[in-house]
N, C-alpha and C positions, 0 to 999 in steps of 0.2 A: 468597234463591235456594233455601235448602233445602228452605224452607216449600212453594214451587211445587212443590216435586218430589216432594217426599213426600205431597201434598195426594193424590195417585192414590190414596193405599193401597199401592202395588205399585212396585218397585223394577226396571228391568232392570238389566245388567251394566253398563253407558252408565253410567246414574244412581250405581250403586253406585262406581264409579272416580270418578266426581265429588265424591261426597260425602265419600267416603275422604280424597281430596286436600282440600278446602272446610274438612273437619270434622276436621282433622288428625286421624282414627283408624286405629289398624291394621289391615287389613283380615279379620282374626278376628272382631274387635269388631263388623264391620260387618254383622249380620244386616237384614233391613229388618224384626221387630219393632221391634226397640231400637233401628234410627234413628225409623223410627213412634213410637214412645213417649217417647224423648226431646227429639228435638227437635219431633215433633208436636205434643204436648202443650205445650210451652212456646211454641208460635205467639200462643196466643192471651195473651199476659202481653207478648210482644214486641211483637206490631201495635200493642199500645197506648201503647207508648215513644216518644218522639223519640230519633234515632239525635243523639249528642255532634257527629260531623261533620257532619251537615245541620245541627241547631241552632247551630254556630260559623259553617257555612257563613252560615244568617240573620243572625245577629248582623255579621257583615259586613260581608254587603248594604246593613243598618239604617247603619253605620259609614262605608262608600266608595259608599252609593247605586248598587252593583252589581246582578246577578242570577246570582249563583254560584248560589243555592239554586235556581233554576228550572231553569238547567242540569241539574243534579245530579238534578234528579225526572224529565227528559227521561233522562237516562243510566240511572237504575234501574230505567225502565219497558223500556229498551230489553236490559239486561240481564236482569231479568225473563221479559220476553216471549222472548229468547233461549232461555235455561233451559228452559222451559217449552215449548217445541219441539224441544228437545235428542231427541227421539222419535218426529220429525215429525206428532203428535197435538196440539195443543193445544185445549187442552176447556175447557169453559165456566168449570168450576170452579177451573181454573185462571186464566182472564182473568180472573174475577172476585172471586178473592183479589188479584191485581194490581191489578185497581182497583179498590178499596177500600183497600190499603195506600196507594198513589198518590193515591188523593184527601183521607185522615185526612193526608198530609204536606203537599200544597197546601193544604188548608182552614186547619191550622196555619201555616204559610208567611204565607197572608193574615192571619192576625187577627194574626201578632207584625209583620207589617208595614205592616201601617196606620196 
């Protein structure tokens, strides 16, 4: 969710009380370079993770022949896509860091569950 929000470049007051609360920082600390720079910066090291919950979520699935994981890809797009209109603006670049997150975890989803 941070990543979405920071992806503008620009912070308004909205975003910055979000982050604040999200990012458990105090709100001195909260300039939007150095949310820019921190957690910007580290987007692109995170997208390429499996998040521990979704992967136990698969492992599950694999175990009780469920679909918790596909759930849970349906709920982070929705939260996601939430975020990402928290400004009633959502931009391209925004939908389209959403999917591409959303689809590297379905693509994974499919091949550990094949």
């Amino acid at each position: 969710m941070a990543a979405v929000i920071i992806s503008r470049g620009r912070l308004c007051a909205g975003h910055q009380a979000f982050l604040q609360i999200f990012l458990k920082r105090p709100n001195a600390a909260m300039t939007d370079e150095r949310i820019i720079n921190e957690y910007g910066s580290g987007w692109a090291l995170q997208q390429q993770r499996i998040p521990d919950f979704f992967q136990r979520a698969m492992d599950a699935d694999v175990r009780n022949r469920t679909h918790t994981a596909t759930s849970m890809l349906c709920l982070i797009q929705i939260v996601a896509n939430n975020c990402a209109d928290t400004d009633g603006d959502f931009l391209p670049s925004e939908q389209h860091l959403i999917h591409d997150y959303i689809a590297r975890l379905d693509a994974h989803k499919d091949s550990a569950l094949m």
